[in-house]
C-alpha positions as CSV (number, residue, x, y, z in Angstrom):
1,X,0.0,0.0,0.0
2,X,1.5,3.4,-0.6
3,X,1.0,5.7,1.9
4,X,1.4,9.9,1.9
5,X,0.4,12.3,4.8
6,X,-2.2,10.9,7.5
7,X,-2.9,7.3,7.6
8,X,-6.7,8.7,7.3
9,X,-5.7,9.8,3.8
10,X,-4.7,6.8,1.6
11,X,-4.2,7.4,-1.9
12,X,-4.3,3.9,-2.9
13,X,-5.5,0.9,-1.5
14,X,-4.4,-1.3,-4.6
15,X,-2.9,-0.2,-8.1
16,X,-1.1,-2.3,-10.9
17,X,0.1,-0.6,-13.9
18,X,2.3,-2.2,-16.7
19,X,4.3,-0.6,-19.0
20,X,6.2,-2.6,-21.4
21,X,9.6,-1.3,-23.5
22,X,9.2,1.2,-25.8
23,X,5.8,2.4,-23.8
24,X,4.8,5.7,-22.4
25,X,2.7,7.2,-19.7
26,X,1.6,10.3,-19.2
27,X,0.4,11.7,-15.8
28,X,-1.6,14.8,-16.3
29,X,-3.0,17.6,-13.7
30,X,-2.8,20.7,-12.3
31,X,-0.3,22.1,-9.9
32,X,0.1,21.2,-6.9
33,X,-1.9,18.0,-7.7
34,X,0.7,15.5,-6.8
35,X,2.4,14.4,-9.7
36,X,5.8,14.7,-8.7
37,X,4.9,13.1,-5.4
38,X,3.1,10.1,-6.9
39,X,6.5,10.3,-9.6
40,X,8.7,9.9,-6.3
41,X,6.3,7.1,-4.5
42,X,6.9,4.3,-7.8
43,X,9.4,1.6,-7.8
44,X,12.1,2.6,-10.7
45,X,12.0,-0.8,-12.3
C-alpha cells in the first residue's frame, strides 16, 4: 500500500500498472496536484 500524509488519507488501496519497453505514460494535472509526489512514491524498475 503506498502511503502519503495521514494514515486517514490513503491514496491507494491497490494499483497495478504495466508498461512494457518502448511504452509511455503520461500523468496529467494541475499544480500542486501530486504528480511529482506520486512520480517519487513508484518503484524505478
Amino acid at each position: 500500500m503506498v502511503n502519503q500524509g495521514t494514515p486517514e488519507e490513503k491514496l491507494f488501496r491497490s494499483c497495478k500498472l504495466t508498461v512494457e519497453s518502448g511504452e509511455f505514460v503520461t500523468v496529467l494535472g494541475s499544480n500542486g496536484a501530486g504528480k511529482s509526489t506520486l512520480s517519487m512514491l513508484l518503484p524505478d524498475r
